[in-house]
N, CA, C and O atoms as a CHARMM CRD file, in Angstrom:
* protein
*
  316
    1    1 UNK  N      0.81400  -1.18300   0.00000 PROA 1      0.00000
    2    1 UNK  CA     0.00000   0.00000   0.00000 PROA 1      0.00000
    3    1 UNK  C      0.86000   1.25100   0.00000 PROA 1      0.00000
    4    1 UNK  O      0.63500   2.29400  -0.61300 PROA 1      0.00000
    5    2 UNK  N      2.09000   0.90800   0.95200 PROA 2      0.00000
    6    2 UNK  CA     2.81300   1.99500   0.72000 PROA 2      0.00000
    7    2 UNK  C      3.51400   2.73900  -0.66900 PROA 2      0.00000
    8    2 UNK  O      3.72200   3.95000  -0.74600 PROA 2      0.00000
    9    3 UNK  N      3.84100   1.70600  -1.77700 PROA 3      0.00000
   10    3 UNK  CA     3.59300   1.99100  -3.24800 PROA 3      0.00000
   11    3 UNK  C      2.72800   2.97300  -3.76200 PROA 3      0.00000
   12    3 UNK  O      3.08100   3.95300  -4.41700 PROA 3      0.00000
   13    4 UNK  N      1.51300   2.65500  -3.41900 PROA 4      0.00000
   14    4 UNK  CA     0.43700   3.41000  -3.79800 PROA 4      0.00000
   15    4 UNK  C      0.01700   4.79100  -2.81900 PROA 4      0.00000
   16    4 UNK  O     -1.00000   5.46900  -2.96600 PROA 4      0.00000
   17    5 UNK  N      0.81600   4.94500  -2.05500 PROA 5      0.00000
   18    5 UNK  CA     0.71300   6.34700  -1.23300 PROA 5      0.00000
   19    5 UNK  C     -0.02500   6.28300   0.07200 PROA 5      0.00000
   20    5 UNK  O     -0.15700   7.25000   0.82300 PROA 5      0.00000
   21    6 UNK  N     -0.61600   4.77200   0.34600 PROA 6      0.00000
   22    6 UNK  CA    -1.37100   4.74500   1.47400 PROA 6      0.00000
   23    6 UNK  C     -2.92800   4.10600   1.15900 PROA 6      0.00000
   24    6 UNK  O     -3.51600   4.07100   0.07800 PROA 6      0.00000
   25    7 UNK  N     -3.33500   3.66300   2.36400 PROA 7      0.00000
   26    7 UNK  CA    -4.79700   2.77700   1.85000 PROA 7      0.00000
   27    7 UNK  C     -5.52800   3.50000   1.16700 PROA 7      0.00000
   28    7 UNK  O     -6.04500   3.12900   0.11300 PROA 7      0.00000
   29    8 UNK  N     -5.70200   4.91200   1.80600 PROA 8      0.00000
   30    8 UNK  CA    -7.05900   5.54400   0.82400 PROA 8      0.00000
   31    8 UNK  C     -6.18800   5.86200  -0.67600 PROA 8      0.00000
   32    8 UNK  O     -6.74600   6.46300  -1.59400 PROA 8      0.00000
   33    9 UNK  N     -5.01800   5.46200  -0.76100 PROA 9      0.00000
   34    9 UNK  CA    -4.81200   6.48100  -2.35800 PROA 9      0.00000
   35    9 UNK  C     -4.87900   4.68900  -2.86700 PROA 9      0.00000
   36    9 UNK  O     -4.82800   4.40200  -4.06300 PROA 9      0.00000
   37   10 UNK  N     -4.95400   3.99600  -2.17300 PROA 10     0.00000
   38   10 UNK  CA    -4.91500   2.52900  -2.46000 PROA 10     0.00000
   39   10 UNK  C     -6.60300   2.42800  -2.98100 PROA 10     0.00000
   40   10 UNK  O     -6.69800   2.17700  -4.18200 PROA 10     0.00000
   41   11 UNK  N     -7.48700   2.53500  -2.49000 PROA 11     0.00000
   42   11 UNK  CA    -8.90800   2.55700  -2.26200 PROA 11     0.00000
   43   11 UNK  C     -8.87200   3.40700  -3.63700 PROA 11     0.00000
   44   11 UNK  O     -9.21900   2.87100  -4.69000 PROA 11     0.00000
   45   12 UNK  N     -8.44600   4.73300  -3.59000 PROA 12     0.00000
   46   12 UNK  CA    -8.73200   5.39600  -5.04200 PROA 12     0.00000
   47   12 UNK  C     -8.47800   4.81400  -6.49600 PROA 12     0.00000
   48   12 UNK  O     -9.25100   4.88300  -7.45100 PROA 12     0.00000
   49   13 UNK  N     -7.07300   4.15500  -6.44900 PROA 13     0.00000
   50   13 UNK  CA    -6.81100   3.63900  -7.17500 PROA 13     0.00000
   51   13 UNK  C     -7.51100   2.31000  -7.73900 PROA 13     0.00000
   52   13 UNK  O     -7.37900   1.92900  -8.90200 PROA 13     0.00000
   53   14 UNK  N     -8.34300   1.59500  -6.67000 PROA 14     0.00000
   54   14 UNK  CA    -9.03300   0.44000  -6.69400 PROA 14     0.00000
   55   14 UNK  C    -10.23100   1.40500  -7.27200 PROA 14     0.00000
   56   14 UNK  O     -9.76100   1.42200  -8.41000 PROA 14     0.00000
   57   15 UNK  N    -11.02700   1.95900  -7.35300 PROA 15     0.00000
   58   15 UNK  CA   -11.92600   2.46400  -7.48900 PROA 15     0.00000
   59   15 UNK  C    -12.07100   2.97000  -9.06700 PROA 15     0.00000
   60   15 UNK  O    -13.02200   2.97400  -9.84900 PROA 15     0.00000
   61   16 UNK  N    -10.38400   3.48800  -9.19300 PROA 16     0.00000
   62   16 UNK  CA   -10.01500   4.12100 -11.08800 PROA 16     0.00000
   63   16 UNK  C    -10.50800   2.93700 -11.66600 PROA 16     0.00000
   64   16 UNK  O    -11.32000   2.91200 -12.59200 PROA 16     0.00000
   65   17 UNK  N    -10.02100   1.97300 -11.12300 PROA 17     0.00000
   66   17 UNK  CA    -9.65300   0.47600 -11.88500 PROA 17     0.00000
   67   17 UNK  C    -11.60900   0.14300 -11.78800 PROA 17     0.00000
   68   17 UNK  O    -12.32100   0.00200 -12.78200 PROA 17     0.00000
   69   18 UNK  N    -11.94200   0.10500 -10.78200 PROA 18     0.00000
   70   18 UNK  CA   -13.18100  -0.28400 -11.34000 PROA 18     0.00000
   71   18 UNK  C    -14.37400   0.44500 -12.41000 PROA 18     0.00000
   72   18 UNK  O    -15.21000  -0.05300 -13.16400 PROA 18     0.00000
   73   19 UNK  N    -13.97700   1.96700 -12.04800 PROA 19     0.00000
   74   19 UNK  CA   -14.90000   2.60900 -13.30300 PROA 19     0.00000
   75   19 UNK  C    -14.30700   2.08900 -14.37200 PROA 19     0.00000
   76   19 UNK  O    -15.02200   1.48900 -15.17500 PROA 19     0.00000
   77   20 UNK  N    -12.70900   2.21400 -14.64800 PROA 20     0.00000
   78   20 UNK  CA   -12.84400   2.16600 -16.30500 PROA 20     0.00000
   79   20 UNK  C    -12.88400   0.56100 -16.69600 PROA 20     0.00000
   80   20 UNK  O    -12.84900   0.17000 -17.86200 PROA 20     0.00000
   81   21 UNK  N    -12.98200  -0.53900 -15.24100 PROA 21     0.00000
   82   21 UNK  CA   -13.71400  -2.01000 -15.61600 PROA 21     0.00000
   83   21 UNK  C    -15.39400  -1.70200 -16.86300 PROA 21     0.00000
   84   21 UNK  O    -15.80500  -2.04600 -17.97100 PROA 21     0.00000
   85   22 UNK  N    -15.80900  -0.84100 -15.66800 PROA 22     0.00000
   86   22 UNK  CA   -17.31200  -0.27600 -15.60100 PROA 22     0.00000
   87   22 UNK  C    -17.68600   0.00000 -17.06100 PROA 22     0.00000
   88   22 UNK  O    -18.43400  -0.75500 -17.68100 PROA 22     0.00000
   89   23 UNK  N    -17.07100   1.25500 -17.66300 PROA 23     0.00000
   90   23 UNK  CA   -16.87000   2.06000 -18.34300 PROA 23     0.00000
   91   23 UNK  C    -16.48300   1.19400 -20.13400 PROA 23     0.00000
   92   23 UNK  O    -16.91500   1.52200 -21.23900 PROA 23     0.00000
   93   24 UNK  N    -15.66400   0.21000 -19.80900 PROA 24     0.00000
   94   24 UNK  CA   -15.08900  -0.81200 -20.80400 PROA 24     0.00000
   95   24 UNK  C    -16.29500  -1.74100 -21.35200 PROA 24     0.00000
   96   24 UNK  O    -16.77100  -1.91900 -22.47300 PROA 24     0.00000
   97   25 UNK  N    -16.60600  -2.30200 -19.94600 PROA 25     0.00000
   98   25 UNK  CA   -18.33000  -3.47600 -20.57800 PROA 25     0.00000
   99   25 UNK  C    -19.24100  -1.99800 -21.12100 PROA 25     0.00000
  100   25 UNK  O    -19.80400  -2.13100 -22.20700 PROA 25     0.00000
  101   26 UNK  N    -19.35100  -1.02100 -20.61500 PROA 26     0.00000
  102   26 UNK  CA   -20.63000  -0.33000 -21.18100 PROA 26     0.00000
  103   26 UNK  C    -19.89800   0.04900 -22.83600 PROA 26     0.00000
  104   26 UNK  O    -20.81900   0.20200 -23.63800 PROA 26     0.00000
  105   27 UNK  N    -18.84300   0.18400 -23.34200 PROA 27     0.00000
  106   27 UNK  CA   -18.67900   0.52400 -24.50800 PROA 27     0.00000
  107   27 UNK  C    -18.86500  -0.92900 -24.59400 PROA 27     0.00000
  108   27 UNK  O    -20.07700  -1.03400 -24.78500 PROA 27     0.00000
  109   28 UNK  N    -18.36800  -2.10700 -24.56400 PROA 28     0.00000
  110   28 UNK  CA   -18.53300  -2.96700 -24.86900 PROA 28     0.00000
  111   28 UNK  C    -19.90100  -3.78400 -25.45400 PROA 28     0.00000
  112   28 UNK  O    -20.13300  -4.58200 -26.36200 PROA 28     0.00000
  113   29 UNK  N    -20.79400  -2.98300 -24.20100 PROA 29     0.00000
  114   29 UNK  CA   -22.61500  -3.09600 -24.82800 PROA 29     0.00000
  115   29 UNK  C    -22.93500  -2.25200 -25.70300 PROA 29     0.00000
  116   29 UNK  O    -24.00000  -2.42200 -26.29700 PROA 29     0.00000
  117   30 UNK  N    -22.28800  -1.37400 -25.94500 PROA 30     0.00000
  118   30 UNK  CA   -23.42900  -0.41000 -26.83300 PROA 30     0.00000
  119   30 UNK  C    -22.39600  -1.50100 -28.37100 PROA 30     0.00000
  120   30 UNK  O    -22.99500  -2.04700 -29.29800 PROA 30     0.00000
  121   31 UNK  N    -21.35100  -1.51800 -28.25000 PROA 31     0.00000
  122   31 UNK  CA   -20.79900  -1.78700 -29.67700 PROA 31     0.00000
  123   31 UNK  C    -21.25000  -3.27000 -30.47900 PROA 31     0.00000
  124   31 UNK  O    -21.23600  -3.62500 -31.65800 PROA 31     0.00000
  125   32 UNK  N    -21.64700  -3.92000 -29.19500 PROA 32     0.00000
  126   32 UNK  CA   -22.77800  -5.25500 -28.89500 PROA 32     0.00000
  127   32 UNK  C    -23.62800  -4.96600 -29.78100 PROA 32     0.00000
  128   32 UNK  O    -23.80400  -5.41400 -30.91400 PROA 32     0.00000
  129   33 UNK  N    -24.46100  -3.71000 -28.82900 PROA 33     0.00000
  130   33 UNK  CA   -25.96900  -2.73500 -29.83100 PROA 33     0.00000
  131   33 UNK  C    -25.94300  -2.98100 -31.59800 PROA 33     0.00000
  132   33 UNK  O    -26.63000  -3.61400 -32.39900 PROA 33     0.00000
  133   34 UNK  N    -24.91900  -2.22500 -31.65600 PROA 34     0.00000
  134   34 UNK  CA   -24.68700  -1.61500 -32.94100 PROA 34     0.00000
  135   34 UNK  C    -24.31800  -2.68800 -33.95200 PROA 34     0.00000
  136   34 UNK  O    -24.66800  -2.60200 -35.12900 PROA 34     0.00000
  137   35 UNK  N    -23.60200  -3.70400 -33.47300 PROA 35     0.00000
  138   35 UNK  CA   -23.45800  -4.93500 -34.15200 PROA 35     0.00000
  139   35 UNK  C    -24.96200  -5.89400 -34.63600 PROA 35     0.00000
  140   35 UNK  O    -25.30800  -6.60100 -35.58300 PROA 35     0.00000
  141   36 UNK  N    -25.44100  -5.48500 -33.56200 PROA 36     0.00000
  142   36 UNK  CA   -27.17200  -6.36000 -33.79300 PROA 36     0.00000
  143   36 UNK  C    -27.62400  -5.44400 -34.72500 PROA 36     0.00000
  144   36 UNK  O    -28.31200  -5.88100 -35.64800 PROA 36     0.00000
  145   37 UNK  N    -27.37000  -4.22800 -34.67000 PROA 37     0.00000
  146   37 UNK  CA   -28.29600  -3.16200 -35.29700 PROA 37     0.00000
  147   37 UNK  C    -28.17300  -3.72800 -37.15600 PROA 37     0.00000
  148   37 UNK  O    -28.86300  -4.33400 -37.97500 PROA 37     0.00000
  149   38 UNK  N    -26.66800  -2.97600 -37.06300 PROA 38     0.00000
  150   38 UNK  CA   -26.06700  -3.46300 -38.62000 PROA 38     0.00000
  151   38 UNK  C    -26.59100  -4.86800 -39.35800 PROA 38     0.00000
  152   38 UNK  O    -26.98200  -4.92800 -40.52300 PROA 38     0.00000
  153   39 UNK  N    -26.50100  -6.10800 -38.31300 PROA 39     0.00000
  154   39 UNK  CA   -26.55600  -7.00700 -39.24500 PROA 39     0.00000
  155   39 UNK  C    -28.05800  -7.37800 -39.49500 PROA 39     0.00000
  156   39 UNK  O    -28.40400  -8.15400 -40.38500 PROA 39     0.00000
  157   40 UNK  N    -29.14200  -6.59600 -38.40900 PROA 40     0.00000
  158   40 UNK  CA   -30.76100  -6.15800 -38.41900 PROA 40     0.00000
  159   40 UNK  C    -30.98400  -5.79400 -40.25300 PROA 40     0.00000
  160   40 UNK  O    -31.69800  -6.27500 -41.13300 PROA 40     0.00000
  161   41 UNK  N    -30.00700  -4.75600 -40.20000 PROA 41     0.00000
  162   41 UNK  CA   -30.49900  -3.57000 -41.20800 PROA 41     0.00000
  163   41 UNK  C    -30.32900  -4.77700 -42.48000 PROA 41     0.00000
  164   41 UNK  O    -31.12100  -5.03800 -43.38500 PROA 41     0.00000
  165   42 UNK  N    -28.78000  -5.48300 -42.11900 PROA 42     0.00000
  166   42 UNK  CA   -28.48500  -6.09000 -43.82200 PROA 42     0.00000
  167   42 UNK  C    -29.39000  -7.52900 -43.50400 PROA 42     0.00000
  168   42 UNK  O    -28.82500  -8.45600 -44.08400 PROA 42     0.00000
  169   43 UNK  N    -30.17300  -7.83200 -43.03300 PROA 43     0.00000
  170   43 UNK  CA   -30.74200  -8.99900 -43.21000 PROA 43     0.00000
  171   43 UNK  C    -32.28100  -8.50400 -43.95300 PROA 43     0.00000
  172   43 UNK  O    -33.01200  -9.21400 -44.64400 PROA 43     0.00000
  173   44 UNK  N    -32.52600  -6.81900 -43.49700 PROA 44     0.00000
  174   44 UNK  CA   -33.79700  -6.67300 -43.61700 PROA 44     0.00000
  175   44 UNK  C    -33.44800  -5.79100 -45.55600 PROA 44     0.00000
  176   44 UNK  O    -34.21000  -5.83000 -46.52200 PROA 44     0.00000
  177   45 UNK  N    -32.36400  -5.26400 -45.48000 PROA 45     0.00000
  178   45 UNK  CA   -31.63000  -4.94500 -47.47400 PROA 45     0.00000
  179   45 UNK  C    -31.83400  -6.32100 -48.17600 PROA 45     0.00000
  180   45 UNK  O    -32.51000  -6.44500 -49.19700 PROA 45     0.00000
  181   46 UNK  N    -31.12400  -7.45600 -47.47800 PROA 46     0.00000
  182   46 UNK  CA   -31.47500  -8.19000 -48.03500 PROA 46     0.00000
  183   46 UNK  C    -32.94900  -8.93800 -48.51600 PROA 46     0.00000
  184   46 UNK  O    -33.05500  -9.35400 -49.67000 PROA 46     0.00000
  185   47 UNK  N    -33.88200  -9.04800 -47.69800 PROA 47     0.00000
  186   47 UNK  CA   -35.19600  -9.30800 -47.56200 PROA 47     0.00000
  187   47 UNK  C    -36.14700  -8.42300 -48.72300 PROA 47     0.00000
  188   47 UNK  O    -37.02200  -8.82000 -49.49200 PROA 47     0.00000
  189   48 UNK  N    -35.64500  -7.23100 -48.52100 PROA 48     0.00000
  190   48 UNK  CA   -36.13400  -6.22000 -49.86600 PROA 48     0.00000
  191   48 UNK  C    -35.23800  -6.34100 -51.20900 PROA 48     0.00000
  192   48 UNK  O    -35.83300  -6.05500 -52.24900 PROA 48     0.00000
  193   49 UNK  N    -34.24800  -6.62500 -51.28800 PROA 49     0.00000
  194   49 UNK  CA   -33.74800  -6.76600 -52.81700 PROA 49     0.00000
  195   49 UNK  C    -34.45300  -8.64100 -53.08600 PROA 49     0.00000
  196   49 UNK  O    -35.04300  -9.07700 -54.07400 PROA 49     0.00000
  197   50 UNK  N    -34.16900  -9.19100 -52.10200 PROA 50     0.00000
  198   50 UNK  CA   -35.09600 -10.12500 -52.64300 PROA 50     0.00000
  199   50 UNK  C    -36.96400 -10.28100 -53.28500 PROA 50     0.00000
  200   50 UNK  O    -37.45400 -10.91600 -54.21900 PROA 50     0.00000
  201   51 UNK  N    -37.47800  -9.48300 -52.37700 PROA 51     0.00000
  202   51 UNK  CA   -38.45800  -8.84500 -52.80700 PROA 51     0.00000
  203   51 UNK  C    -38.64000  -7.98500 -53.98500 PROA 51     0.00000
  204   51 UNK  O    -39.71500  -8.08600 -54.57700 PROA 51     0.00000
  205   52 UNK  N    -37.62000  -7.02300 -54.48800 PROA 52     0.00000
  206   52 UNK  CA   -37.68200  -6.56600 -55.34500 PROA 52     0.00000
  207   52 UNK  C    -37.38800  -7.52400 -56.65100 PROA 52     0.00000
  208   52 UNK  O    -38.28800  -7.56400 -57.49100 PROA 52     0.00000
  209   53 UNK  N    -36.70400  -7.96900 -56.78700 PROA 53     0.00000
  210   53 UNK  CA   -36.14600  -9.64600 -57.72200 PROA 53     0.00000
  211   53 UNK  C    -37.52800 -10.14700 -57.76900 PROA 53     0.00000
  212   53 UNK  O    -38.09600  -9.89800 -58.83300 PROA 53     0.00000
  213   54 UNK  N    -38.15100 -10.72800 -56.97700 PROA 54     0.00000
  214   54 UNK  CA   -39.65400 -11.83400 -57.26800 PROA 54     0.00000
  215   54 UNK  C    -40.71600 -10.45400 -58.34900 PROA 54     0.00000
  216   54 UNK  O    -41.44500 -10.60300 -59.33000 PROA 54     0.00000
  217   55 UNK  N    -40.23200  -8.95900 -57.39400 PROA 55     0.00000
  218   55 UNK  CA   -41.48200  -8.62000 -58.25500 PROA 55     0.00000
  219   55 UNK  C    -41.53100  -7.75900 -59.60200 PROA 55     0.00000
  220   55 UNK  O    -42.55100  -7.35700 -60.16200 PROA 55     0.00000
  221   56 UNK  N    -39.79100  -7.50500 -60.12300 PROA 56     0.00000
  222   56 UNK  CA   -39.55900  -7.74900 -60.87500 PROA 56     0.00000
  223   56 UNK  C    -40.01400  -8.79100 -62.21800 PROA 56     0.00000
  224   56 UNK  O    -40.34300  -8.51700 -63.37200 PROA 56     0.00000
  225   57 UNK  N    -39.87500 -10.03800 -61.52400 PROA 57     0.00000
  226   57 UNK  CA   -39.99000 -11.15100 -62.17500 PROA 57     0.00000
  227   57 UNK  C    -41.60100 -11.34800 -62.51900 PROA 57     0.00000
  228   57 UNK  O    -41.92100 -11.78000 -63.62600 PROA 57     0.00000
  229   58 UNK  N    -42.42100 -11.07300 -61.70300 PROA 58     0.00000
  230   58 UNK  CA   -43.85600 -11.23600 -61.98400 PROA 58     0.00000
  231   58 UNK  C    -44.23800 -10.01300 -62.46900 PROA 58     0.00000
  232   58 UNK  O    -45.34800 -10.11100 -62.99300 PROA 58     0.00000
  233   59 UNK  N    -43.68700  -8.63800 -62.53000 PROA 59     0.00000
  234   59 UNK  CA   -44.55200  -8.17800 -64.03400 PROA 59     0.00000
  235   59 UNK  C    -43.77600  -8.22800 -64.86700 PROA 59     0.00000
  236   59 UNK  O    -44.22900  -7.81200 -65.93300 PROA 59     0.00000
  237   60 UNK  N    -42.26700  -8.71300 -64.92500 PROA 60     0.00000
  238   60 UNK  CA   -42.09400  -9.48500 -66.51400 PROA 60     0.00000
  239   60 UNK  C    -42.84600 -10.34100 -67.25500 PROA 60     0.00000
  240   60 UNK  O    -42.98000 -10.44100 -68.47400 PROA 60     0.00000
  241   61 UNK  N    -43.38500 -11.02900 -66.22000 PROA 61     0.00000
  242   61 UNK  CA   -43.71900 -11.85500 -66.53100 PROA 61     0.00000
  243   61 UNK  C    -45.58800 -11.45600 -67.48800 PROA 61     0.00000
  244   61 UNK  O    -45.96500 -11.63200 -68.64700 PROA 61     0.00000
  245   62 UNK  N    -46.18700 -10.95700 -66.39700 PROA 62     0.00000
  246   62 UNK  CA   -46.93000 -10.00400 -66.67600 PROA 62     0.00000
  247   62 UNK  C    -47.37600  -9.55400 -68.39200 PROA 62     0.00000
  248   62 UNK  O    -48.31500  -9.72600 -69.16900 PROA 62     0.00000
  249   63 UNK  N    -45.77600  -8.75400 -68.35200 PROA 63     0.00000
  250   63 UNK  CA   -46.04900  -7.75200 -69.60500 PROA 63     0.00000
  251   63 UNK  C    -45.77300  -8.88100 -70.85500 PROA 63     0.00000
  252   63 UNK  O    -46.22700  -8.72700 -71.98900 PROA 63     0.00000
  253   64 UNK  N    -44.98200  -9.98600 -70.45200 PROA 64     0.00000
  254   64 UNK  CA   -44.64300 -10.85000 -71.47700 PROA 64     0.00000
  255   64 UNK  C    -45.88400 -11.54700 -71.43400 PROA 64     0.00000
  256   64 UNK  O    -45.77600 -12.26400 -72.42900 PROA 64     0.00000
  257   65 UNK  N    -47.05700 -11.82000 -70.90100 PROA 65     0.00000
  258   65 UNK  CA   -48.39500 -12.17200 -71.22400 PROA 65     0.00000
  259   65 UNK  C    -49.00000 -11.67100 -71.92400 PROA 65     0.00000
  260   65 UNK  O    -49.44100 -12.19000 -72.94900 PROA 65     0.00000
  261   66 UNK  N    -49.25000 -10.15100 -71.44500 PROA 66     0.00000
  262   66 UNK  CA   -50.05700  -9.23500 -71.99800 PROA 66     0.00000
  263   66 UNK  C    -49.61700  -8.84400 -73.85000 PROA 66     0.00000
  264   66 UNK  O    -50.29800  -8.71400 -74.86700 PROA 66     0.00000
  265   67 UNK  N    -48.25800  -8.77400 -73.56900 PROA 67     0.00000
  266   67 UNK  CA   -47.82600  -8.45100 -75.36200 PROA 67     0.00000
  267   67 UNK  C    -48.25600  -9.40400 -76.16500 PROA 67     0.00000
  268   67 UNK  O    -48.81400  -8.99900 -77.18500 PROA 67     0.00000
  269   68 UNK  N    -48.15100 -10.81900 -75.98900 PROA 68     0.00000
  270   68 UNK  CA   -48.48200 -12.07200 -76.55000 PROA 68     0.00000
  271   68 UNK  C    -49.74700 -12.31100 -77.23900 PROA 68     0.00000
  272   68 UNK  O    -50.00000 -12.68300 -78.38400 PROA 68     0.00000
  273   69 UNK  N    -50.75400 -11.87900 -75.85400 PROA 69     0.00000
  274   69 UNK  CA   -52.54000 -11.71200 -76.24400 PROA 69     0.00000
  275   69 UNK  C    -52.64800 -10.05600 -76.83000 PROA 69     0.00000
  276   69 UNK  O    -53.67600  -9.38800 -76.94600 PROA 69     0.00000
  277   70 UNK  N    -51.82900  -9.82100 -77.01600 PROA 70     0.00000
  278   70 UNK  CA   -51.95200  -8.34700 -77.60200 PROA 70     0.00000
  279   70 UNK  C    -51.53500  -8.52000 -78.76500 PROA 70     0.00000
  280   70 UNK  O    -52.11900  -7.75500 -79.53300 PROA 70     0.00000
  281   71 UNK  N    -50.57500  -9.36000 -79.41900 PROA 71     0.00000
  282   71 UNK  CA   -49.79700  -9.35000 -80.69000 PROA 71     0.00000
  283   71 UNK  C    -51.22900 -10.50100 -81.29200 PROA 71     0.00000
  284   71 UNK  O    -51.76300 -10.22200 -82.36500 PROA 71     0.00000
  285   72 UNK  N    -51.69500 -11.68400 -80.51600 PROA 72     0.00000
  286   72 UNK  CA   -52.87800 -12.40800 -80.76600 PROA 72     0.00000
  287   72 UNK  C    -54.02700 -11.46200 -81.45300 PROA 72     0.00000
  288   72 UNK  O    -54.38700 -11.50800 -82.62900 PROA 72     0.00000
  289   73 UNK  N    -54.56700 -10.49300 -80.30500 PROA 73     0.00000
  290   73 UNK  CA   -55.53000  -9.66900 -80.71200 PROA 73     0.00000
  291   73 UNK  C    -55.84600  -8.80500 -81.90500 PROA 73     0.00000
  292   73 UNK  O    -56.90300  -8.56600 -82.48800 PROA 73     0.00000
  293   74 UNK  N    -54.27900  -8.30600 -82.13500 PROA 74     0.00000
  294   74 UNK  CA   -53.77000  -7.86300 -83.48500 PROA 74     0.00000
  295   74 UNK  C    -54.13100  -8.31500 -84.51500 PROA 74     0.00000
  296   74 UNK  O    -55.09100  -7.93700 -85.18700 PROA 74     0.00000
  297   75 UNK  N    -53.13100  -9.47600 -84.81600 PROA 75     0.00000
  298   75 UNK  CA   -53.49500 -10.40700 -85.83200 PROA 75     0.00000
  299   75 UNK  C    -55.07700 -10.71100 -86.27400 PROA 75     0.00000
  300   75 UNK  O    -55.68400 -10.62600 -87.34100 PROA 75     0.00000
  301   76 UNK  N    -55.33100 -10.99200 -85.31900 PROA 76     0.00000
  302   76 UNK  CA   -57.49600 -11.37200 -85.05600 PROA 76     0.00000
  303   76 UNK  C    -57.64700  -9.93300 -85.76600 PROA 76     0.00000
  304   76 UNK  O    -57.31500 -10.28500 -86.89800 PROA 76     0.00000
  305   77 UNK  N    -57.86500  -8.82500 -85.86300 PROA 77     0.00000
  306   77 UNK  CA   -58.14200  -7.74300 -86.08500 PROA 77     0.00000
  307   77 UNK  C    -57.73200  -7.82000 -87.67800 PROA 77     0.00000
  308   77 UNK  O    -58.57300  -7.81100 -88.57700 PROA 77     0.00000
  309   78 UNK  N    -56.03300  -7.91100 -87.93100 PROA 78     0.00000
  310   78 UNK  CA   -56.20200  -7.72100 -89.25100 PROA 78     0.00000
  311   78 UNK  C    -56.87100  -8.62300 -90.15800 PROA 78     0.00000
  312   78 UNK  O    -57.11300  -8.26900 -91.31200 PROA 78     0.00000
  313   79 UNK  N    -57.29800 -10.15500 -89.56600 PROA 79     0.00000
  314   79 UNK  CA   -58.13900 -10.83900 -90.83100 PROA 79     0.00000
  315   79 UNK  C    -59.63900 -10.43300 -90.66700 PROA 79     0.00000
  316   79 UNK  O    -60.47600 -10.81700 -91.48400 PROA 79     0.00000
């Protein structure tokens, strides 16, 4: 203790050591946070570009119907 200047500068020093224990897990949680957050966001980018892809695909699909009975209808018209 005598190192450290005496019990109470001993006690202080025990005390530094425990806030920035303290201080270390709380950055430690928020960066926790932010890790859930991020991989939240890219699971939910992903979920919408997949979504966008299917609906893409169904009014291709769509318009490639519609031109077909439209090029049909045509034809019917000119005879």
């Amino acid at each position: 203790m005598q190192g450290a200047g005496g019990f109470g500068a001993a006690l202080g020093l025990l005390g530094d050591l425990a806030r920035e224990v303290w201080d270390r897990m709380h950055l430690g949680m928020v960066a926790l946070d932010l890790a859930i957050v991020a991989g939240w966001t890219e699971i939910s980018a992903s979920i919408a570009a997949a979504l966008q892809t299917g609906l893409e695909a169904v009014v291709g699909f769509g318009n490639a119907t519609l031109n077909t009975f439209q090029g049909a209808f045509d034809a019917i018209k000119v005879l």
